[in-house]
C-alpha positions as CSV (number, residue, x, y, z in Angstrom):
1,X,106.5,103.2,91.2
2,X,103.9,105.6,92.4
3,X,104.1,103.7,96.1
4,X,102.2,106.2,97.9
5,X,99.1,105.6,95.7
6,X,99.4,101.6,95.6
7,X,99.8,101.8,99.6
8,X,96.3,104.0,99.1
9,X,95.2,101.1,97.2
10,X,95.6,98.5,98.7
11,X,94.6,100.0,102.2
12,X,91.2,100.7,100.1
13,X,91.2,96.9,99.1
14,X,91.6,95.8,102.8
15,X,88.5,98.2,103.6
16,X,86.2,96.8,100.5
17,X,87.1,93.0,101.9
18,X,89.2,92.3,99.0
19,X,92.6,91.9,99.8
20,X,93.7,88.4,101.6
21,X,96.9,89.1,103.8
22,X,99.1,86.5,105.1
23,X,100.6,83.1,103.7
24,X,97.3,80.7,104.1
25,X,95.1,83.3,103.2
26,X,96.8,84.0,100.3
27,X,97.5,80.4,99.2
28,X,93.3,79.7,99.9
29,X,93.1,82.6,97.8
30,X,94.9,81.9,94.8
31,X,94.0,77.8,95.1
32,X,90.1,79.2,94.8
33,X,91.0,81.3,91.7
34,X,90.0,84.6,93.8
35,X,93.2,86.2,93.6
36,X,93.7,88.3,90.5
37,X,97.3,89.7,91.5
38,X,99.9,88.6,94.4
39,X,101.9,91.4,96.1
40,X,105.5,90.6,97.8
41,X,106.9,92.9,100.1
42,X,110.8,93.8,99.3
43,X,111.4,92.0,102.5
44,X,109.8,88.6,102.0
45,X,111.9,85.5,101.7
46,X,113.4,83.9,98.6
47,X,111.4,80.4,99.7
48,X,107.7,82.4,100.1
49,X,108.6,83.9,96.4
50,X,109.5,80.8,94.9
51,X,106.1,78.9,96.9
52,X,103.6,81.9,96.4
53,X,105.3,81.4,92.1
54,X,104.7,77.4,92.7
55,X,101.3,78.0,93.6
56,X,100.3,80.4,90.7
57,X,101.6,77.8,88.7
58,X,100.0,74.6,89.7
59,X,96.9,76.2,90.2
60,X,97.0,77.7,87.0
61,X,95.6,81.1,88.0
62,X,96.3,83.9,85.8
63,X,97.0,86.3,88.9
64,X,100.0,88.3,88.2
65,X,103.0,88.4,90.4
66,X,105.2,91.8,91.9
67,X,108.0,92.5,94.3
68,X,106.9,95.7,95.4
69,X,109.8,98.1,97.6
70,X,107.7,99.0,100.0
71,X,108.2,96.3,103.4
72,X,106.7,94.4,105.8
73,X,106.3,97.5,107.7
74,X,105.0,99.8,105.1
75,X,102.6,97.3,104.0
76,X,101.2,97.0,107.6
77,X,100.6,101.0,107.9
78,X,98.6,100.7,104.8
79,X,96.1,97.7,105.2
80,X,96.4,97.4,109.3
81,X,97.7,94.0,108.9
82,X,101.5,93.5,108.6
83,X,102.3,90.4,105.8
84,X,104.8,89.6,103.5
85,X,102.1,88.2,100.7
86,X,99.0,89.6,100.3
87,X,96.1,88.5,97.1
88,X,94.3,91.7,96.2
89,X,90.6,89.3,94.6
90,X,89.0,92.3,92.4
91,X,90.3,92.6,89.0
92,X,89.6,96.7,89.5
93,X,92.0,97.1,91.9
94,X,94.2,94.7,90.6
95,X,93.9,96.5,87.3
96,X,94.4,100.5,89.4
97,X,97.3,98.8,91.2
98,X,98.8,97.5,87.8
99,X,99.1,101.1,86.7
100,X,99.8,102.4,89.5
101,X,102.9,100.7,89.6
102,X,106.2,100.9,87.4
103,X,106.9,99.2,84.4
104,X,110.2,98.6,85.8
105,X,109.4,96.9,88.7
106,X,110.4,93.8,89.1
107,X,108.2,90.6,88.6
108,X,108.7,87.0,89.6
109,X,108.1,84.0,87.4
């Protein structure tokens, strides 16, 4: 994963007003069919995995799911808000972030 340039990403996202941080936001997010993917910090709990998956799934948005390694922490430094979940809701930086990323990261069904 190219994580220095999906930090820059999704700090940009924050800035353009497309990126929802935190669990309601998040869960408004993909519930409204806004969010086109759903980051996890390597840090977030098995139970927000399993509900942010749950949610995806009943709400049957197409928004893709990633476990990125970067942390609570790193996450915050990028976008000025520290979360565990975040909804980036444009599918061009959902799409930049996509190949920004590894094809061996690990996703979440």
């Amino acid at each position: 994963m190219n994580e220095s340039k999906f930090l820059s990403l999704l700090g940009m996202c924050r800035k353009a007003g497309k990126l929802s941080c935190g669990h309601d936001s998040s869960v408004d997010s993909i519930r409204n069919h806004k969010a086109h993917l759903c980051v996890l910090s390597s840090d977030s709990s098995e139970r927000l995995r399993k509900e942010i998956g749950r949610e995806c799934g009943l709400s049957k948005n197409s928004a893709r799911i990633l476990t990125v390694k970067a942390d609570m922490d790193e996450i915050g430094k990028a976008t000025g808000l520290r979360s565990a979940v975040l909804t980036v809701n444009d599918r061009g930086f959902a799409e930049a972030m996509l190949k920004a990323i590894d094809t061996q990261e690990e996703d979440i069904e």
